[in-house]
C-alpha positions in Angstrom: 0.0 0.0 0.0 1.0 3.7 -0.6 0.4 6.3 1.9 0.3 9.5 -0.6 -0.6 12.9 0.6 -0.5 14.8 -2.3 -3.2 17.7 -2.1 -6.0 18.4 -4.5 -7.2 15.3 -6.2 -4.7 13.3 -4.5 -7.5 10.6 -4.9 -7.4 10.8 -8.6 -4.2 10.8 -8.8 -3.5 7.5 -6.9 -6.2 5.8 -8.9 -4.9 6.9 -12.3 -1.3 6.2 -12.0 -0.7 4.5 -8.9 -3.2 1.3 -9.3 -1.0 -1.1 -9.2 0.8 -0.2 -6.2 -3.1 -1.1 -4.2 -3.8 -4.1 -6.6 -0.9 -5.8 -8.5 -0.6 -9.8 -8.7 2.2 -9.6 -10.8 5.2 -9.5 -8.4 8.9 -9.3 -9.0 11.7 -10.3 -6.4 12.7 -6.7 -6.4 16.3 -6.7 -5.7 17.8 -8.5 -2.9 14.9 -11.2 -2.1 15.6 -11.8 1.5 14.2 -8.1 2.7 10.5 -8.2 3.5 8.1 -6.6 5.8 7.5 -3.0 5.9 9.8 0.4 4.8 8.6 4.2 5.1 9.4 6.8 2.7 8.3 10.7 2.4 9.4 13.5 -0.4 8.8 14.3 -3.9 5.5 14.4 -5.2 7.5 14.5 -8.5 8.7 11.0 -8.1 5.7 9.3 -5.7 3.9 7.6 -9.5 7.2 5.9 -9.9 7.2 4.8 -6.0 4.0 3.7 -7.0 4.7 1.7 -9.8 7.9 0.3 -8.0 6.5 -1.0 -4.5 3.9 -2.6 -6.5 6.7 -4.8 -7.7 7.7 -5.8 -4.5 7.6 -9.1 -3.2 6.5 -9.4 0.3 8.0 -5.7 1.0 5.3 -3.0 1.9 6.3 0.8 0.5 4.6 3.3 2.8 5.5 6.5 0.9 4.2 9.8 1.6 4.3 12.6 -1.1 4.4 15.8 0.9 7.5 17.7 -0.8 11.0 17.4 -1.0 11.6 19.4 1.7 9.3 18.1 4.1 10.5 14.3 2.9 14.3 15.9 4.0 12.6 16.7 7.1 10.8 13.7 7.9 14.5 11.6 7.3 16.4 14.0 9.6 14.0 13.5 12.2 14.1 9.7 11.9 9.9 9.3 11.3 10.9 7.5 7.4 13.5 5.2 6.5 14.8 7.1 3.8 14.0 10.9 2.1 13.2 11.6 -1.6 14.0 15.1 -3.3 14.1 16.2 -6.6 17.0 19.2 -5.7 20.3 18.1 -4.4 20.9 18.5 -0.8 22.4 21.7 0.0 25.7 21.4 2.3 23.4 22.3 5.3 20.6 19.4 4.5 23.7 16.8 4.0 25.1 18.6 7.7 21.7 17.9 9.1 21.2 14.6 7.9 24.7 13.0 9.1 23.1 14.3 12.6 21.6 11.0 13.0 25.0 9.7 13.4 25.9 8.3 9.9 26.7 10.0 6.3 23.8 11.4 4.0 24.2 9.3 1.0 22.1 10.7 -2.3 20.8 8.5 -5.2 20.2 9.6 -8.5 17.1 7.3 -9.3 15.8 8.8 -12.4 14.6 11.9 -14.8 11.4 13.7 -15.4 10.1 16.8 -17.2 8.6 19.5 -15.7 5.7 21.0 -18.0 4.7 24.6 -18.2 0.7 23.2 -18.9 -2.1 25.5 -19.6 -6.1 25.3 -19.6 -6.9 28.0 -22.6 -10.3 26.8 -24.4 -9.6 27.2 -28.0 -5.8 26.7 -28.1 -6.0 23.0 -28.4 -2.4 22.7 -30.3 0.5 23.4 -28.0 1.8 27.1 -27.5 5.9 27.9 -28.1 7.2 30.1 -25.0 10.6 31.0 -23.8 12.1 31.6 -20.2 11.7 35.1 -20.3 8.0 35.1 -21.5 7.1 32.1 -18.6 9.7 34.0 -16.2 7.2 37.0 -16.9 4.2 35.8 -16.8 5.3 34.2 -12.9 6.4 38.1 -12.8 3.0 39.2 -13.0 4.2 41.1 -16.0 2.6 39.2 -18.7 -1.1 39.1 -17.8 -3.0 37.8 -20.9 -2.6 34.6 -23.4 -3.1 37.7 -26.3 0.5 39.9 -25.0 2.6 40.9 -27.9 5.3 38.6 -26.1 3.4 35.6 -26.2 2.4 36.3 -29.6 5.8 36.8 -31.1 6.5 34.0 -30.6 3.5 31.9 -31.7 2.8 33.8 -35.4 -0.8 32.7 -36.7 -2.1 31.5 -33.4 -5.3 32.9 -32.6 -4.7 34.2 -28.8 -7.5 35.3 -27.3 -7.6 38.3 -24.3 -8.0 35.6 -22.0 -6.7 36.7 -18.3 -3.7 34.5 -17.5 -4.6 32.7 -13.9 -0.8 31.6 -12.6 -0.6 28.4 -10.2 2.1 28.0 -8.2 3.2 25.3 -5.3 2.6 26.2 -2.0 4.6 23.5 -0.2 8.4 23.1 0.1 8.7 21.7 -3.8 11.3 20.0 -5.7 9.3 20.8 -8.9 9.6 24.4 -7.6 13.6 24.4 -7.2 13.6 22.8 -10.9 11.4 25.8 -12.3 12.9 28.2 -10.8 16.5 26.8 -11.1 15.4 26.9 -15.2 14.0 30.6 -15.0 16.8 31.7 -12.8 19.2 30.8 -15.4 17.8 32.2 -18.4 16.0 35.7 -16.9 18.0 37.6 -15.1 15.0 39.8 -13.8 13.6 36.1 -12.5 17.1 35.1 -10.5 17.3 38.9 -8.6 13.5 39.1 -7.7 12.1 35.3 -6.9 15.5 33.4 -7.1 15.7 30.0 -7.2 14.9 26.7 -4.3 12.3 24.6 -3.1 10.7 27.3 -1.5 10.6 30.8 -2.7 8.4 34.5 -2.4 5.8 34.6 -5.8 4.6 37.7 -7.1 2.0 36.7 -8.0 -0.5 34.0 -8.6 -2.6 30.9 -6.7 -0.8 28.4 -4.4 -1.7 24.9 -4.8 0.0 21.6 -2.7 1.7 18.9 -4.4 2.2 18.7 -8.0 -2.0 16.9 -8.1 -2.9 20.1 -6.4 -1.2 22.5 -9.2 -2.4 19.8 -12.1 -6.3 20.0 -10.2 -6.1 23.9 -9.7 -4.9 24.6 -13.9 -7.6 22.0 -14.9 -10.6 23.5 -13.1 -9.0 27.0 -14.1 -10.2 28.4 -17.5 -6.3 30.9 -18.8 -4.5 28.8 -15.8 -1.0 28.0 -16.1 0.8 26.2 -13.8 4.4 24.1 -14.0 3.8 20.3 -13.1 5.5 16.9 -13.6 4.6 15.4 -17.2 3.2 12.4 -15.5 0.4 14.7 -14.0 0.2 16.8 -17.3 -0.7 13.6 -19.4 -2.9 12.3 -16.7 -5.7 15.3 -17.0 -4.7 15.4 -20.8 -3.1 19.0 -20.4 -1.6 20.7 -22.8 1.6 21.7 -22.5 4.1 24.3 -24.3 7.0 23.7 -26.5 10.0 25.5 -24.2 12.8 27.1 -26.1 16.1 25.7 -24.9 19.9 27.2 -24.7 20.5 25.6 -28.4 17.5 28.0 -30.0 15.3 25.2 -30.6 11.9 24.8 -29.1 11.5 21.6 -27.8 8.6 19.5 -26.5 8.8 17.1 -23.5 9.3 14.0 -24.0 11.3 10.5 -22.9 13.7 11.4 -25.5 14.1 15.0 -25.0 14.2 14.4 -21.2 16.8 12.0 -21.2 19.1 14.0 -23.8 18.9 17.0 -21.1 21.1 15.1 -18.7 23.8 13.5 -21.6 26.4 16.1 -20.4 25.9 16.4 -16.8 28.6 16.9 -14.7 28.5 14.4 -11.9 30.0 15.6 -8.4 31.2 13.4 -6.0 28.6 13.5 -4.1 26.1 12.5 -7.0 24.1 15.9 -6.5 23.7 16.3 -10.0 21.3 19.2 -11.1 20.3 19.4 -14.4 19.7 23.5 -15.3 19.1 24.9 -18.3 21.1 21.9 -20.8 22.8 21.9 -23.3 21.5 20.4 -26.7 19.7 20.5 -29.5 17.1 18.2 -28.6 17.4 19.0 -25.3 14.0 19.5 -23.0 15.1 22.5 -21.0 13.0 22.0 -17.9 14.1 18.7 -16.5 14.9 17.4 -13.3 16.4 14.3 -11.4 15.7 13.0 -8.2 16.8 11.4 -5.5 16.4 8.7 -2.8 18.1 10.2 0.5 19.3 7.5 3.3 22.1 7.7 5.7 25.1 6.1 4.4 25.1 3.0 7.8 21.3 3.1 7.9 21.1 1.2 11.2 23.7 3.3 12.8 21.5 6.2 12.0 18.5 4.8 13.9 16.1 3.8 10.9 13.3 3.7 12.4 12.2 0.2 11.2 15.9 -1.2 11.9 18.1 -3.9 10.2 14.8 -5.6 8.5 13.8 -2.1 7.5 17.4 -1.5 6.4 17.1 -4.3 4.0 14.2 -3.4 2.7 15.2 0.4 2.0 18.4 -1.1 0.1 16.0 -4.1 -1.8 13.5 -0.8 -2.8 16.6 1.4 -4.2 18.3 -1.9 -6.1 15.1 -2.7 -7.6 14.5 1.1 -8.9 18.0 1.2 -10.2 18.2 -2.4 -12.2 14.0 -3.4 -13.1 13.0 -0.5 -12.0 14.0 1.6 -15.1 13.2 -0.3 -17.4 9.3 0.8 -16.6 9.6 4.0 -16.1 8.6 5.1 -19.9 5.1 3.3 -18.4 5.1 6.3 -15.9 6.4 9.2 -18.8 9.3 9.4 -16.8 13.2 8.9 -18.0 16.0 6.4 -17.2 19.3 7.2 -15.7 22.3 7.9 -18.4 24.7 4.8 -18.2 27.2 6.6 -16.6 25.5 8.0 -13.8 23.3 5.0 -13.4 26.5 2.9 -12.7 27.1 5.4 -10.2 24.3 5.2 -8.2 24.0 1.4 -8.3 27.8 2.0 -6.0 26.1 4.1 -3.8 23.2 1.8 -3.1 26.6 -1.4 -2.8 27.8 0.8 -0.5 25.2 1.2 2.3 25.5 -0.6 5.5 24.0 -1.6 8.5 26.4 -1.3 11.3 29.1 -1.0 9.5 28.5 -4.5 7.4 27.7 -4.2 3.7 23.7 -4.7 2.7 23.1 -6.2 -0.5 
């Protein structure tokens, strides 16, 4: 079963993509077979379909996962209420800091890719709109304010625009879809980066909050001119339609599984594995994609997981699963697999974890 707290139409959003984590009879081993029982997770709402689809996999393991942010998921993990974090940004030398607290290094795990949509609900414009970082950095300004604005139009020549008042939707929660729009808008509009700035969690000028990315998908769908930014996974779900986003090659580009996993081909990889993919390079490059992350401490037990050395397993069985299996689905979801190179990394990281000090694998 998955716990999911994800907002507006969390319901829907559990029944359309996450069925099979309630209801599957098709199970894999998932990883290292001996770990069973139950494991606790809270983050990204970005990731939780992929959770979803994953613990549904999972012979005689139970996935609790809550999707309540990446922020609050880093939270949850440094107070020891989960056995491991997920978040979409990197962890910030501070959130690492805080994490080791519980006695043992923060370890981060690339676990795979996603695009984050700039959707829109305008009756009439049924084929998809082209729009650059400045335009969608100024209409989150406040200082585009109509679908018809010589900006939009200038860049969408013999699309009928009507006057329509553009309704923005933002997140209101700590958001690791957030840090990924922003980190985009940040590094394309000057303008953007002095007055909003980039981060999970930052001061709008304007527009509607909404919780989760199924609260921003619910609040643009019921929301005649709404524009909001949400995972593609909750885009296709309530058949949005979504813009064609200019990227730092000139092109516009649509998101997709390809262009989403050419965004992260030349991604430099730190040795920490916080990679953050910003504004990439490439032709066919989606411009607005982001990875994510499975957070743990690097000796779990030493670090008081809650559910201890059972749980331990079962955390390392969930990650090993995601990273062999587990990508081989994630197209099912619209999401995108790991490049070789940096999935080879992150299977070491998962080798690596321990429980007092002895290797679980």
């Amino acid at each position: 079963m998955i716990l999911r707290k994800t907002g507006l139409l969390a319901s829907a959003a559990v029944l359309a993509v996450g069925l099979a984590a309630c209801g599957s009879s098709k199970k894999s081993s998932g990883g290292s077979g001996a770990a069973a029982g139950t494991i606790s997770g809270a983050g990204s709402t970005f990731a939780a379909p992929v959770y979803d689809q994953w613990a549904s996999a999972q012979s005689g393991l139970t996935v609790n996962y809550q999707a309540v942010g990446s922020g609050a998921g880093i939270t949850a993990l440094e107070s020891r209420t989960v056995d491991f974090g997920a978040s979409d940004p990197p962890l910030k030398p501070a959130d690492e800091s805080a994490v080791a607290k519980n006695g043992s290094t923060a370890v981060q795990i690339p676990m795979f890719l996603g695009a984050i949509t700039v959707s829109y609900n305008l009756p009439g414009v049924k084929t998809g709109l082209k729009l650059d970082g400045k335009t969608i950095a100024d209409i989150y300004l406040g200082k585009v304010k109509t679908w018809s604005d010589p900006e939009i139009k200038a860049l969408n020549p013999g699309v009928s625009l009507p006057g329509t008042a553009i309704t923005v939707i933002h997140r209101s929660d700590s958001s690791g879809t957030t840090a990924g729009f922003t980190g985009f808008l940040a590094a394309v509009d000057p303008e953007f980066k002095a007055k909003v700035g980039e981060g999970k969690d930052v001061q709008w000028p304007t527009g509607t909050g909404a919780k989760g990315n199924a609260g921003v998908a619910g609040a643009v769908q019921q929301t005649g001119g709404a524009v909001g930014y949400v995972e593609q996974a909750y885009a296709l779900q309530h058949n949005f339609t979504y813009a064609s986003v200019k990227n730092k090659a000139g092109q516009f580009v649509a998101p997709s599984l390809a262009s989403t996993s050419a965004a992260a081909a030349s991604v430099t990889v730190p040795p920490n594995l916080g990679i953050k993919i910003s504004n990439p390079s490439g032709t066919n490059s989606y411009p607005i994609t982001s990875q994510t992350f499975i957070i743990v401490n690097k000796d779990l037990c030493k670090a008081g997981i809650p559910g201890g050395e059972s749980a331990a397993k079962g955390v390392v069985k969930f990650i090993q699963y995601g990273l062999s299996e587990g990508q081989s689905i994630l197209g099912q979801a619209d999401y995108a697999s790991l490049p070789p190179a940096i999935l080879a990394k992150s299977k070491a990281a998962a080798g690596s974890l321990q429980c007092n000090a002895k290797p679980l694998r």
